[in-house]
N, C-alpha and C positions, 0 to 999 in steps of 0.2 A: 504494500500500500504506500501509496506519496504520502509523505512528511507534510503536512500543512506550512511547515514557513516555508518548505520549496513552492507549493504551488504560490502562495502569496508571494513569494521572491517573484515569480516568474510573471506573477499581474503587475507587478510596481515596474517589471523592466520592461514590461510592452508597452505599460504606459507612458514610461520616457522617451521609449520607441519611438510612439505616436508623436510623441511633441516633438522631437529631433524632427524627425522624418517631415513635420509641419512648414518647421520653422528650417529645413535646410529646401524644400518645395518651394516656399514665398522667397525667399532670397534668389533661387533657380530661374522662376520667373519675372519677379524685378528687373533680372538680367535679359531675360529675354525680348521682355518687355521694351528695352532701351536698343534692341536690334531689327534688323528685319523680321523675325521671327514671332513678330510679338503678334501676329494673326494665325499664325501657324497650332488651331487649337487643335488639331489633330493629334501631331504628337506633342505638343502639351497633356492631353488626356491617357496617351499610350505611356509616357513619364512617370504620370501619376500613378495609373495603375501600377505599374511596375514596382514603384517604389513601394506601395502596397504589399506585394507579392515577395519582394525583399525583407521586409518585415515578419510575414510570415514564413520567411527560409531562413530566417537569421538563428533561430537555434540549430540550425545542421550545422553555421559558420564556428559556433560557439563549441560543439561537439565534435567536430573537424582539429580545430588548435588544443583542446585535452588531448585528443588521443595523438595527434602527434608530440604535445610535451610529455605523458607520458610513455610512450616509446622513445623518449631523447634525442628529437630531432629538433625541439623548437624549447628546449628548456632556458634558453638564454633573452627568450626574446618576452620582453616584457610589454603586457598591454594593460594589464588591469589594472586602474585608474585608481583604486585603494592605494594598491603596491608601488605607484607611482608618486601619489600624497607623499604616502610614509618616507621611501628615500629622500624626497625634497625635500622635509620636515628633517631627517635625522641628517643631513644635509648642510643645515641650518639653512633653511632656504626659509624658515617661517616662523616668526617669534611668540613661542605659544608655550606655555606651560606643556611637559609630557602627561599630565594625567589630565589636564580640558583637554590636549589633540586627541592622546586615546577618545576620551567620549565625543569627540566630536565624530569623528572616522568611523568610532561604534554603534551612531547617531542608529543608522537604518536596522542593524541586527534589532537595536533594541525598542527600536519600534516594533520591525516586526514580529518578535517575540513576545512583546506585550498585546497585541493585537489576536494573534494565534492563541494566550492563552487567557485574554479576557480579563488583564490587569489593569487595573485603574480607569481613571473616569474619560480617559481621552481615548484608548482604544475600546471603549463600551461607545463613545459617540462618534468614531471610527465604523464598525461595526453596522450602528443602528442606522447610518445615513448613507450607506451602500446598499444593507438591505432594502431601504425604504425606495432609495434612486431604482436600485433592480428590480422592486414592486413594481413600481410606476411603470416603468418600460415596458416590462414585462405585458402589464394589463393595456396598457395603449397599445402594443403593438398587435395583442390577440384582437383587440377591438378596430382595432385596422381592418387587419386581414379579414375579421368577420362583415367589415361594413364595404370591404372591397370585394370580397362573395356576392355579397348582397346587389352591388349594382350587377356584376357578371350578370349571375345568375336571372337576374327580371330582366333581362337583356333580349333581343329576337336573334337567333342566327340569323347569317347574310350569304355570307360566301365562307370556302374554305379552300387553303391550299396547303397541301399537306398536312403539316403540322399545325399554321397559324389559320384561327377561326377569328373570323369580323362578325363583330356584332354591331346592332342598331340599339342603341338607348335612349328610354324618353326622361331617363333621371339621372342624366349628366348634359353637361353644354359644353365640356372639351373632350378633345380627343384623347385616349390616351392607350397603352397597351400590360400586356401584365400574361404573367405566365403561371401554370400549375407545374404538375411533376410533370409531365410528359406534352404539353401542349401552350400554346402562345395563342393570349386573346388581344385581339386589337377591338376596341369599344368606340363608336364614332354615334356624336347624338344625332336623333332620328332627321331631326331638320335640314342635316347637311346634303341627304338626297338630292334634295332643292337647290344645294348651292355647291353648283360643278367644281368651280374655284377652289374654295374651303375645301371639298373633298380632296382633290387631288392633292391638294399641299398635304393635307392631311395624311391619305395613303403614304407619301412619299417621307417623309417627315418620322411616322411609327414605323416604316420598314424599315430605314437606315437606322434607329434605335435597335431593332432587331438584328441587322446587319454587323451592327459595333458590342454585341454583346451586353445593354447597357442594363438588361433587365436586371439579367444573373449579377451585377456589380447590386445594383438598388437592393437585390434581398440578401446578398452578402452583407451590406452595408446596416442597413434596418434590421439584421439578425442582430450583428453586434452592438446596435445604439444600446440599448439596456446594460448591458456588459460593464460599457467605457462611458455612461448618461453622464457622471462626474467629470471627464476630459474635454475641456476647452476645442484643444486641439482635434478632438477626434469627430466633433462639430464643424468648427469651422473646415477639416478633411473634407465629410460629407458636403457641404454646399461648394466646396471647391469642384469636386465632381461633378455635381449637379448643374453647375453653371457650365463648365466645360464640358460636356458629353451633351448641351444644349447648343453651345456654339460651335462646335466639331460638327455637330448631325445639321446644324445650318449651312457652314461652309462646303459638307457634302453634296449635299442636296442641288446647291446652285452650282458646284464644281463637274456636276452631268449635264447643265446647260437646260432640261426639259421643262425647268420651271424661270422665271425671270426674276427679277429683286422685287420688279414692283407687286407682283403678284404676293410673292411670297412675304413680303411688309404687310401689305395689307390683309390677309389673313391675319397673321400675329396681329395686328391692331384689334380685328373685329373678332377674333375667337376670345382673347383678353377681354373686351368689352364685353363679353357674354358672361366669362367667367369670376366677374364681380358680384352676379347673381346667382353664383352656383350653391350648393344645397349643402348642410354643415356634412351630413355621408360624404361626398366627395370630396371634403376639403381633409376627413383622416385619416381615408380609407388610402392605405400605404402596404405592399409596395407595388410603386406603378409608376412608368415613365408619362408624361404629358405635353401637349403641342407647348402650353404657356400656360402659366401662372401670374394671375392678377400679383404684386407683390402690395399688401394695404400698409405695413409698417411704411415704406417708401415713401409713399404718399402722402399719406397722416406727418411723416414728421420731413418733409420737403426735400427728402433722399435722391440721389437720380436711383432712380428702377432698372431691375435688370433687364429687362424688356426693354428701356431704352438701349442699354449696353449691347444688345442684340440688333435692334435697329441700324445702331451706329458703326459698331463692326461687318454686316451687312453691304452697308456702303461703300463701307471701304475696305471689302473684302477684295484681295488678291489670290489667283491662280495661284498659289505657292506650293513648291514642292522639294520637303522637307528631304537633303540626304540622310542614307543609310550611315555614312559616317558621322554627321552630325548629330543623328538623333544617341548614337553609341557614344560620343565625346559626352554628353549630356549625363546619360544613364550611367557610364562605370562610376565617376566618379561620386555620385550620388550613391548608386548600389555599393560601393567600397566605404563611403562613411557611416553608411546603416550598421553597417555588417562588424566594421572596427566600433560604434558603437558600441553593440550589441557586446561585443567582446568587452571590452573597456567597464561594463556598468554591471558587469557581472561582481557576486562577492566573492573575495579568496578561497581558493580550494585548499589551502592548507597554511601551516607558520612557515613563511620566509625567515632568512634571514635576516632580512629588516626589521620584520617584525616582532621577532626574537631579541634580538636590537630594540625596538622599543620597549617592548614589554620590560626588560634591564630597566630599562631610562627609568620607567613608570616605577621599579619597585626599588629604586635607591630614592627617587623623588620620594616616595612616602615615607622609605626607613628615616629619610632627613628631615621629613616632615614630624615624624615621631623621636625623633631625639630630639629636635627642639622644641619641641613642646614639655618632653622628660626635663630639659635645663632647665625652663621658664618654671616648670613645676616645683624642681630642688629649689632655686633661687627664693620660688617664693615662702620654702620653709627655713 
């Protein structure tokens, strides 16, 4: 059976994960941003995912360098970010008492051990505010998927191609599509029959979501919100995605030439305008890709909307095509700082001799702590 403070090790390092992996993504495209590349949302999104996907291969990175340090091929080479502290500190690289650096270094064991075994008042409201975050998620995301059933299912088949079945609904006003175990719905409201336009962008628009894989990312993503509900970062992830796998699937779309800008603007304008008065069911029922989303915080507090963001890149979308080496100059070193991360944040597999070395520091610092306090003592008799 796993040890409880391994699996809790192993959440606290996914969750630094996440925020590395955030915060080295926004710096990435900062960069891109100030290049030609800054329309290039394609692989922008293929980045992202990836970088995703490196996060979840980072412990084979992590289990990879144990076993060649023990086999004695890599015992000299040091990553771990503890181990590294310590030498700087015994170093004198850091002016700190040896028994606060100990507890400071010890900072995380001893959370996490407190935590695991239900000591004191901080990891009791450690504890009850994960549970409660996990609840929450939990029961919103059941009540999702039950209120995203619910439109399917009152839905009329239309047509089917293979796999993916189009339905007509009179209790939705956007388009959107969504998948079970074995089958892909695309859902378009009943009134769009009437309006050839709307359709077409429409069709075109959920099949390239289908095309880029975007479903299976959304129920990946909504599987885990409950998980990581406490992670900033793993928030602001998700609408990263969500904005980018919207502006990729637009840049696609007009990059086959079958649809025009103005057509395709104006759609997005009037399906939005629809979807101001869409029905509180489809505003939870998750997980599911869609044409557009009215954004009302935007508005309410005089935001630009990402709907504009979409408009405006639109416009000034260019034919770009991104090379194969450029998008791999991007990825390794991204995929290479996850990964050294990942190594780096892990705890010590055993006593160094640094830390042997320290431990000394720590236990003459208190014998000298405890002899002066013996003189102060004599003196005072």
């Amino acid at each position: 059976m796993i040890p409880g403070d391994a699996v809790l090790s192993a959440f606290i390092n996914t969750n630094i994960l996440i925020i590395v992996a955030y915060l080295l993504w926004w710096a990435t495209r900062v960069v891109l941003n100030r290049t030609s590349q800054r329309n290039s949302f394609v692989m922008q999104l293929r980045l992202l995912n990836m970088v995703f996907v490196a996060i979840v291969l980072s412990p084979f990175a992590v289990l990879g360098l144990s076993v060649l340090q023990n086999s004695g091929h890599a015992q000299g080479l040091k990553l771990n970010l503890s181990d590294i502290v310590v030498a700087y500190y015994l170093n004198g690289g850091i002016e700190m008492q040896a028994t606060q650096f100990e507890r400071l270094i010890n900072l995380r064991d001893t959370f996490t051990n407190n935590v695991v075994n239900a000591a004191g008042w901080v990891a009791w409201t450690v504890i009850a505010t994960f549970l409660f975050s996990m609840a929450v998620g939990v029961l919103r995301l059941f009540y999702s998927v039950f209120c995203l059933r619910q439109i399917v299912s009152k839905s009329y088949a239309w047509r089917r191609f293979g796999r993916v079945n189009l339905y007509l609904s009179d209790r939705t006003l956007v388009p959107f599509s969504t998948r079970g175990l074995r089958n892909y719905y695309v859902v378009f409201p009943a009134h769009m029959l009437g309006e050839r336009q709307e359709l077409k962008v429409s069709l075109a628009h959920e099949f390239q979501h289908l095309r880029q894989g975007d479903i299976g990312w959304e129920i990946v993503l909504e599987a885990l919100k409950p998980l990581f509900f406490l992670n900033p970062a793993f928030h602001a992830w998700k609408r990263q995605v969500e904005h980018l796998r919207e502006l990729s699937c637009d840049a696609e779309i007009l990059r086959r030439g079958r649809i025009n800008v103005e057509e395709y603007c104006e759609t997005l304008l009037s399906v939005c305008q629809q979807s101001l008065r869409k029905d509180r069911l489809f505003v939870v029922a998750v997980p599911k890709v869609t044409l557009v989303t009215a954004d009302r915080s935007s508005l309410m507090n005089g935001r630009r909307s990402f709907l504009h963001e979409r408009i405006v890149s639109l416009l000034e979308l260019r034919n770009l095509r991104h090379s194969r080496w450029l998008y791999a100059a991007v990825l390794v070193p991204l995929v290479a700082s996850i990964m050294l991360t990942a190594v780096a944040i892990q705890r010590p597999a055993d006593w160094s001799q640094d830390r042997l070395m320290l431990s000394t520091v720590v236990n003459l610092e208190r014998l000298d702590e405890i002899n002066r306090l013996s003189t102060i003592g004599r003196l005072r008799d």
